[in-house]
C-alpha positions in Angstrom: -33.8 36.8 -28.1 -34.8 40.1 -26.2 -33.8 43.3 -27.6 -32.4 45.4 -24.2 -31.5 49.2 -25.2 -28.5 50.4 -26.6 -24.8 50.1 -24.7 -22.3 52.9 -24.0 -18.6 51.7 -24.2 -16.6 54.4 -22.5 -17.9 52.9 -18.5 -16.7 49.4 -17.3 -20.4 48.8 -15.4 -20.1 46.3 -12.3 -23.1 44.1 -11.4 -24.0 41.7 -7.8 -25.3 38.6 -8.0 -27.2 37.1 -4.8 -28.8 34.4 -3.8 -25.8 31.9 -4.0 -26.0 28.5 -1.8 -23.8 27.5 0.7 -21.4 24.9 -0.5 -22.8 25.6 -4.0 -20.1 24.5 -5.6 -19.4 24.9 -9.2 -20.4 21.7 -10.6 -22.8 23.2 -13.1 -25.2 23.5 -10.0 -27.2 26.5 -10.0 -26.8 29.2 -7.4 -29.9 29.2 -4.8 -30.5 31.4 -1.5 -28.3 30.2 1.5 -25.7 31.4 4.1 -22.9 32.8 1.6 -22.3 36.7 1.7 -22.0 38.3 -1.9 -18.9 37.3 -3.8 -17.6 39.0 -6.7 -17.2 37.5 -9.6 -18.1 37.8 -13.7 -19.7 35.9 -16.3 -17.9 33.2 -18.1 -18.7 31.1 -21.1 -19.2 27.3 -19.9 -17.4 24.5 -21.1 -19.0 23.2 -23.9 -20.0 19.6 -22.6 -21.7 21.7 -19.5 -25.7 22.0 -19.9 -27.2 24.6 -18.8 -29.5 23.7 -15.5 -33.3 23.9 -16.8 -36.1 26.0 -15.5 -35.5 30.1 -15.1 -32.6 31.7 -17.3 -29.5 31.8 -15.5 -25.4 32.6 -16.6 -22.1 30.6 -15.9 -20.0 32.6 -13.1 -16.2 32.4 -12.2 -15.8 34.2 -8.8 -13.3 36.6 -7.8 -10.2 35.3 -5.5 -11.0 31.4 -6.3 -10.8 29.4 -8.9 -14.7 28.8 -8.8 -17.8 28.5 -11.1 -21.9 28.0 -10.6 -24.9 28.8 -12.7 -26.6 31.5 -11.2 -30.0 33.1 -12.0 -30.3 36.4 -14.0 -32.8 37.8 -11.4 -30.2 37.4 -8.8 -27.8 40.2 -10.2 -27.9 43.5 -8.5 -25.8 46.6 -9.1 -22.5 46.4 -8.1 -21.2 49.8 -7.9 -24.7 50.8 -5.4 -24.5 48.3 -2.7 -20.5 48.1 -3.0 -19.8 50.1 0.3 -22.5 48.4 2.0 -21.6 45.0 1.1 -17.9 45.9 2.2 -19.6 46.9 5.7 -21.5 43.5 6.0 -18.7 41.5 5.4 -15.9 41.7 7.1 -14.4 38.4 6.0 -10.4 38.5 4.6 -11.3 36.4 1.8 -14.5 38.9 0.7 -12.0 41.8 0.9 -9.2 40.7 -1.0 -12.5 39.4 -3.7 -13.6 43.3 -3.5 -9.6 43.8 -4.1 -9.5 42.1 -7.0 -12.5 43.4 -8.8 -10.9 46.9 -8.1 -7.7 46.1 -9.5 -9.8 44.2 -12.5 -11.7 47.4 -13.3 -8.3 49.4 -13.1 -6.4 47.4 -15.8 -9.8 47.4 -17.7 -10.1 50.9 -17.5 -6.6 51.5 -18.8 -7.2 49.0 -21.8 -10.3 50.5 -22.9 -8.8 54.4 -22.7 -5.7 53.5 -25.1 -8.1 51.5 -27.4 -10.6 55.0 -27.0 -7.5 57.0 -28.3 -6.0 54.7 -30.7 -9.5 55.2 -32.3 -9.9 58.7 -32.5 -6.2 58.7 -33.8 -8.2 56.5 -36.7 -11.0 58.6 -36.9 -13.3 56.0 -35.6 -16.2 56.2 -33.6 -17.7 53.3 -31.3 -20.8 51.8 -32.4 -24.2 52.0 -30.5 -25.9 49.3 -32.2 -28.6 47.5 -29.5 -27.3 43.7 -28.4 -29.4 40.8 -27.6 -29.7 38.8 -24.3 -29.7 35.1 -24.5 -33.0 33.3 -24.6 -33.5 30.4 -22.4 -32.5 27.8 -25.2 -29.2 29.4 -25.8 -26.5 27.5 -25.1 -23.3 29.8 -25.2 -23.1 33.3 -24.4 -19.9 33.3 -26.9 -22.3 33.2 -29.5 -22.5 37.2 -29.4 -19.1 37.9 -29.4 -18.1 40.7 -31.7 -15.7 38.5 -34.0 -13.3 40.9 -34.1 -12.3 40.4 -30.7 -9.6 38.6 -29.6 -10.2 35.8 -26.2 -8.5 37.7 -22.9 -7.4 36.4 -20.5 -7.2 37.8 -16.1 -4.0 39.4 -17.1 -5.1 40.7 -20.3 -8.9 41.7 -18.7 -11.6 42.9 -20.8 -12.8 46.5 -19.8 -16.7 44.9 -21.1 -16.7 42.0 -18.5 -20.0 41.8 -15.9 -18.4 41.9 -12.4 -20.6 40.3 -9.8 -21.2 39.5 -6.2 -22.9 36.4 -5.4 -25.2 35.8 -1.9 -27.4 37.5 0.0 -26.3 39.5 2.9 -28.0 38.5 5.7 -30.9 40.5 6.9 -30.0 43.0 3.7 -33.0 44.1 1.9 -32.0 45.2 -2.4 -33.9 48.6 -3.1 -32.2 48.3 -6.8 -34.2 47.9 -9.9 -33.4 44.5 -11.3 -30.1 44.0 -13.3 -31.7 43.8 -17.0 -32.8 47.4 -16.6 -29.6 48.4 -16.7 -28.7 49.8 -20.2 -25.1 48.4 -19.8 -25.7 45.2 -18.8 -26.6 43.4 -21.4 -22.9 44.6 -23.7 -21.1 43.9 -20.9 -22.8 40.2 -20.4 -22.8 39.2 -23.8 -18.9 40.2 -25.4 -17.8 38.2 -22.2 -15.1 36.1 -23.7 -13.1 34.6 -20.7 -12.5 31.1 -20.7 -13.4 28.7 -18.3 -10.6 28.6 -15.7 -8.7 25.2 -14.5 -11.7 24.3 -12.0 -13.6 22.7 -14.5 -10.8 20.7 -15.3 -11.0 16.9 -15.0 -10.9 16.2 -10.9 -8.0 13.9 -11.2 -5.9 16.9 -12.4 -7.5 19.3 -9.6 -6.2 17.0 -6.8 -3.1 17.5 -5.1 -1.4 14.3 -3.7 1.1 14.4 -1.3 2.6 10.9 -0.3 4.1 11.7 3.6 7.0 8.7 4.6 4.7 7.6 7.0 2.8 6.3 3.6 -0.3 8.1 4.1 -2.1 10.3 1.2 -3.7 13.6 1.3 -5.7 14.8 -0.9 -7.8 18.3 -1.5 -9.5 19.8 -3.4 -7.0 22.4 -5.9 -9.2 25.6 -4.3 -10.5 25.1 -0.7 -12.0 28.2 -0.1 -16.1 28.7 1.1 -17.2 28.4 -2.1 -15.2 25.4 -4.0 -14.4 24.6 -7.5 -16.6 22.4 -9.6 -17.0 18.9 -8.9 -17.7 16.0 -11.4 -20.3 13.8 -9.0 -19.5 9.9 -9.3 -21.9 7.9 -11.3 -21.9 5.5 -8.5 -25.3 5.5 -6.2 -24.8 7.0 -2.6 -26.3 6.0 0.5 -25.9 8.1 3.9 -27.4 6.6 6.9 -28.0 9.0 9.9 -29.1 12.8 9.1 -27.7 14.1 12.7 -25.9 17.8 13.3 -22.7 16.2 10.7 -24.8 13.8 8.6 -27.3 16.6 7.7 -24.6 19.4 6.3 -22.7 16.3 4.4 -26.2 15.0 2.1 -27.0 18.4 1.7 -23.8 18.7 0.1 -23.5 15.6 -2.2 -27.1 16.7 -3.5 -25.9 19.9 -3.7 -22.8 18.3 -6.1 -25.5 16.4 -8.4 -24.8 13.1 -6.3 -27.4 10.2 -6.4 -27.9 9.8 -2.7 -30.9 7.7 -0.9 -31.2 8.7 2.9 -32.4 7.1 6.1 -32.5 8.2 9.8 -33.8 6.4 12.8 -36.0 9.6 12.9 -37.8 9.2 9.6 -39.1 13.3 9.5 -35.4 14.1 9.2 -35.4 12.6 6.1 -38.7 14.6 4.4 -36.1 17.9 4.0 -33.7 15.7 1.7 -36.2 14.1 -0.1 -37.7 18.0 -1.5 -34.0 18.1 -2.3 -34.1 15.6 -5.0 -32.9 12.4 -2.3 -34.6 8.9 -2.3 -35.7 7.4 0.8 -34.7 4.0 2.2 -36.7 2.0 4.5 -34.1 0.3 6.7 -30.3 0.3 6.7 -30.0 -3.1 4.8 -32.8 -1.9 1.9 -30.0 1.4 1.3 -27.1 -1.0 1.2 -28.5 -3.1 -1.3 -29.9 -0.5 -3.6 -26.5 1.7 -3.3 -23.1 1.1 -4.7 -21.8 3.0 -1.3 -23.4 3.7 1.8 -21.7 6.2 4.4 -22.8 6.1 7.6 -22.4 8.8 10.5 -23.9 7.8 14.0 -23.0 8.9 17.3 -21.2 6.5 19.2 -19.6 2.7 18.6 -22.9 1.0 20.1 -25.0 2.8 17.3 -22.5 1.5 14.6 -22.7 -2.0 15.1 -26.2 -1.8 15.5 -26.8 0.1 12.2 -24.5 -2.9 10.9 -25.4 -6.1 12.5 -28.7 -4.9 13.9 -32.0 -6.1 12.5 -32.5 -5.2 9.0 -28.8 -3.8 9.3 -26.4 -2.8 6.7 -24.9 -6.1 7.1 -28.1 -8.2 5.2 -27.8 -5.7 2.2 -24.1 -6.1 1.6 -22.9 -7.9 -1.1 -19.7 -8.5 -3.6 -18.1 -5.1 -4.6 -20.9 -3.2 -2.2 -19.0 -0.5 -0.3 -19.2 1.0 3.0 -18.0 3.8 4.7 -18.2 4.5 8.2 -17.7 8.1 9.3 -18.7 8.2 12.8 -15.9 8.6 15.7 -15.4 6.0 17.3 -13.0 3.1 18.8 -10.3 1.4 16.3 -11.6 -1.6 18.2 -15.1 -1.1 16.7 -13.9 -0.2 13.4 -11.8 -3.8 12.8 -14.6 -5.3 13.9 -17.1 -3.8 10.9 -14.5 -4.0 8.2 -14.1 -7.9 9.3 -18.1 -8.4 9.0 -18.2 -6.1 6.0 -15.1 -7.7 4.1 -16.7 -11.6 5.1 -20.0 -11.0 2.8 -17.4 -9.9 0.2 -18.2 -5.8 0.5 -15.3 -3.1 0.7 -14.3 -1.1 4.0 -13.6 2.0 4.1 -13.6 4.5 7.8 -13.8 7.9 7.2 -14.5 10.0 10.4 -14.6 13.8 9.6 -13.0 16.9 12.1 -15.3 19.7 12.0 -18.9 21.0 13.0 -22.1 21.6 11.9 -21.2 24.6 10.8 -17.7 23.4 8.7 -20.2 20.7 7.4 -22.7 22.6 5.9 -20.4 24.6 4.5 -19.0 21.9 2.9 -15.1 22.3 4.5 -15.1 19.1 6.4 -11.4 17.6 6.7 -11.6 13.7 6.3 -9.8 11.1 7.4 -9.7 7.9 6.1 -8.5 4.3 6.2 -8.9 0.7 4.7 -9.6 -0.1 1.2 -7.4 2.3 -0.5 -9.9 1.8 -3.8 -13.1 2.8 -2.0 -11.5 5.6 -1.1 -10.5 6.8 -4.7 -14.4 5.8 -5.4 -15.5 8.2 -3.1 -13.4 11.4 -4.4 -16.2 13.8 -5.5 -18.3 12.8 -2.5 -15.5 13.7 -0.4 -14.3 16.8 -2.6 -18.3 17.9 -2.1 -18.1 17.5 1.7 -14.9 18.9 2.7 -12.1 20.8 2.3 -9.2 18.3 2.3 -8.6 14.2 3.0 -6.0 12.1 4.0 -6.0 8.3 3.6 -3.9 6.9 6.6 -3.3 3.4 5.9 -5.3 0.5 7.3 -8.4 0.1 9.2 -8.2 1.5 12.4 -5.5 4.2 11.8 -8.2 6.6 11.3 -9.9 6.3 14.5 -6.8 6.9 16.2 -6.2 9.8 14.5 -9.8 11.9 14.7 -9.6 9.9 18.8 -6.4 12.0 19.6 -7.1 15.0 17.8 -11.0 15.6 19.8 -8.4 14.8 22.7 -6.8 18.0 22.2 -9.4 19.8 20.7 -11.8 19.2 24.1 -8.9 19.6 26.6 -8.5 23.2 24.9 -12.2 23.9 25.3 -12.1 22.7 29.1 -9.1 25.1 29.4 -10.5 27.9 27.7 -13.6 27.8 30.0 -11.6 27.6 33.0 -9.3 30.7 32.0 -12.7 32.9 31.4 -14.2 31.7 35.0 -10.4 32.4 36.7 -10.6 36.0 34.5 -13.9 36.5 36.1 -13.3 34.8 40.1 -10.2 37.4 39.8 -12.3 40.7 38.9 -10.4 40.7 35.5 -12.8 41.4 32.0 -13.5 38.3 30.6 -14.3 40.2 26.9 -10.5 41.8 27.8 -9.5 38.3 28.4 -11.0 37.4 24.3 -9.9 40.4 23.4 -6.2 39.9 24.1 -6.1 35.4 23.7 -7.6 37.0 19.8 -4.7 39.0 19.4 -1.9 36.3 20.3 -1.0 33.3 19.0 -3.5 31.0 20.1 -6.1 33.2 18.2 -8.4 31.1 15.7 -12.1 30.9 14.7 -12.6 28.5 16.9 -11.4 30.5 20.0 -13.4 33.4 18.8 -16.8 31.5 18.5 -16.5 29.4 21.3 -15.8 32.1 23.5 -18.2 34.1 22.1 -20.8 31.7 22.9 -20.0 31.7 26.4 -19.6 35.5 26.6 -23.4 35.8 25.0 -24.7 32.4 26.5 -25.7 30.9 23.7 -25.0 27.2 23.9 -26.7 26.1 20.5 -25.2 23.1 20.0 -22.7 23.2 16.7 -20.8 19.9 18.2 -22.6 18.0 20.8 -20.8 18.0 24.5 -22.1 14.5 25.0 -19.9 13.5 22.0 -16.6 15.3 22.3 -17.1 13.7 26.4 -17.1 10.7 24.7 -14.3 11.0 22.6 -12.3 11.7 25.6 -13.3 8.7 27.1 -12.3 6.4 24.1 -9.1 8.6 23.8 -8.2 7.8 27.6 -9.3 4.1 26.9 -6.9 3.7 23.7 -4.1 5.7 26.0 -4.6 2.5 28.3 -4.0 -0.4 25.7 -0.8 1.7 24.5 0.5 2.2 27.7 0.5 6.0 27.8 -0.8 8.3 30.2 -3.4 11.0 29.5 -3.3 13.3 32.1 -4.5 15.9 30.6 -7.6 14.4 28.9 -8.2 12.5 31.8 -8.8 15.5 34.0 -10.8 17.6 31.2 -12.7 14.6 30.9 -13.7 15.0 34.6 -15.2 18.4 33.8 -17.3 17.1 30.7 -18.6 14.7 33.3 -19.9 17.4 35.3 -21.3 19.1 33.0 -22.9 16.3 31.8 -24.9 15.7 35.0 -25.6 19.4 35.0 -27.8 18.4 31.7 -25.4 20.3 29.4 -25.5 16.4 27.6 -26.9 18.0 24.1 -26.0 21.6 24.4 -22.4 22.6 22.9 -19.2 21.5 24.1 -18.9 25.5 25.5 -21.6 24.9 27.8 -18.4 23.0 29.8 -18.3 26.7 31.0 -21.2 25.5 32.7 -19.4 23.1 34.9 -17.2 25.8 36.7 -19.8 28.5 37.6 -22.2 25.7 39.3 
């Protein structure tokens, strides 16, 4: 135990945590440096079948505005009240506001408490006591184990004016002049009487799932909190294999590591895997070596040709399947294609599953991927925590097959809008009107999203960074027109966006983003 200086008892002190991970979330995982701004939150005591990671000292965290929880390192907490308006300046976010809201309105009702239990003991005649506290050593287990007996467990609506208040993650580009947190002659009171409980996010998953049965007799299920930093996650015992560490593949085995997962890895380009593997993943030497030595294998390529090659190819998925093996194939492509792996799958007496995910490589690092899947309803319930890790919400749709359709029509949509967007920005321009007035007023309307904002914003800056490939969203068009064909219904629309992805294609905007179709009208 280390002895830290005496407390005072009359100021509610606030500390920040940084250095929190993207898609960190709370699964007992401790809290590293990634993309995250600073979240509020305060120190809870864990649940008491949750170990504490091992290596430097760190403290169980619930965080303001969600119903999350991560171990985060002692050296990462910062002061609160210091960097507060400069944090607020940084992020701009709604969700980090109404965080920052809450720890105000915390502090307020703590406040309150602790000035009518101030005069209820002078009216006694009492004074507070000053006696020094300890800090928990490394081996401690519970931070409960310093709680002054006499007090009562509280609860957010009964708030404890001695609770730590933290942010966690760094800012980016933001530089902490403070002195670190255990020099702060409050922290250590406020730390250790910290008697909240752990809130519903470390319940059991099956009671943190909603699931919502629609009459067309497909199943959604999310996650209980889906905001950017999620609630805890209890990883399956089962051994994952990904195959194919591309711009989606990359963000989703980052996560399941991320969630304590088992995963092995392979990539047609071997370096990709050498990141994963200083993450704590095993390598695989071919497709078929991953299937045998997994219980499921996801796969995420980037078109049907590269699917059934990864399958039936040489040393393909196909030769390490056997009874009760499961794969799950993520990549967009044909329904056609899909019937045909779950057929070769299903004949060596493995389970089917497709799961292709709407998002980018932004969503997917951060972990808020939305799923959809179809075919063996049990390999989906299997593969829960891996898909509660990688996204933000999942829907099973029925059988094999369904699921393509689905993620077919809606990069339909999603790349006719881009093509539309681009061409309303080059009109704005070819007409002498602003084109930022022209983002400015579509961001204040109806149509106004994150995904207007950036995209347009890419153009605006010409920045093409690829965050979805245009080669891919052009040929998801194509297999969207093609699947119009077989059911008889016309795609105009796609059909004549899908002419402008063409073009830009052969104006080698193949691997830049699907904005770079901007490209097409200015050339």
């Amino acid at each position: 135990m280390t002895e830290v200086g005496v407390c005072g008892t009359t100021e509610v002190k606030i500390c920040l945590l940084v250095g929190f991970s993207s898609g960190a979330k709370a699964s007992g995982q401790r809290g590293k440096l990634g993309r995250y701004p600073p979240w509020p939150g305060k120190v809870v005591s864990p649940p008491k079948d949750l170990k504490k990671p091992r290596g430097k000292k760190c403290h169980f965290v619930k965080f303001f505005g969600t119903e999350d929880h991560a171990w985060i390192k002692v050296e990462q907490l910062k002061p609160y009240h210091a960097h507060k308006e400069e944090m607020i300046k940084i992020n701009k976010g709604k969700r980090f506001q109404q965080a920052v809201d809450a720890v105000e309105d915390y502090l307020k009702k703590a406040k309150g408490k602790e000035q009518n239990s101030d005069g209820k003991a002078e009216s006694k005649g009492k004074k507070a006591s000053n006696k020094p506290l300890k800090i928990l050593d490394e081996d401690d287990e519970d931070l409960s184990a310093l709680k002054d007996p006499s007090e009562k467990d509280l609860t957010d609506s009964d708030p404890e004016p001695s609770a730590v208040e933290r942010l966690a993650g760094p800012g980016s580009g933001f530089k902490w002049e403070s002195s670190p947190v255990k020099d702060d002659p409050h922290f250590h009171h406020f730390l250790l009487i910290q008697s909240e409980k752990p809130a519903s996010s470390m319940e059991p998953i099956s009671k943190r799932l909603k699931i919502i049965e629609e009459v067309t007799g497909s199943t959604s299920i999310q996650a209980a909190d889906s905001t950017a930093i999620n609630g805890s996650i209890t990883p399956t015992d089962k051994r994952i294999g990904f195959l194919g560490l591309g711009l989606m593949g990359s963000g989703i085995v980052s996560n399941l590591l991320k969630m304590g997962h088992v995963v092995t890895v392979w990539n047609r380009t071997a370096e990709k895997c050498d990141l994963f593997i200083q993450e704590g993943a095993r390598l695989g030497r071919t497709p078929a070596e991953v299937a045998s030595m997994c219980d499921i294998t996801f796969s995420c390529v980037s078109d049907p040709k590269a699917a059934r090659d990864l399958v039936m190819g040489p040393s393909g998925v196909l030769q390490g399947i056997r009874p009760g093996k499961c794969y799950v194939e993520m990549s967009t492509v044909d329904p056609e294609t899909i019937t045909e792996l779950s057929q070769v799958i299903t004949s060596r007496g493995g389970r089917f599953l497709e799961a292709p995910v709407s998002g980018s490589q932004q969503v997917s690092n951060d972990g808020m991927l939305v799923i959809l899947a179809a075919g063996d309803r049990s390999v989906y319930e299997d593969c829960s925590s891996c898909f509660q890790a990688m996204g933000k919400t999942s829907f099973f749709l029925g059988e094999a097959g369904n699921a393509a359709k689905m993620m077919l029509i809606l990069n339909m949509v999603q790349g006719s809008f881009m093509a539309t967007i681009a061409e309303g920005l080059t009109l704005a321009q070819a007409t002498g009107q602003s084109q930022q007035t022209f983002l400015d007023i579509l961001c204040q309307g109806q149509m106004a999203s994150t995904f207007v904002d950036q995209k347009c914003q890419n153009i605006l800056q010409g920045n093409f960074k690829p965050d979805y490939y245009l080669k891919h969203i052009q040929k998801d068009l194509r297999l969207a027109i093609s699947m119009g064909d077989m059911a008889n219904h016309p795609t105009p629309m796609a059909a004549a966006a899908n002419e402008v992805y063409k073009r830009a294609k052969a104006l080698d905007q193949s691997d830049n983003d699907i904005s770079a179709v901007y490209r097409a009208y200015i050339h």
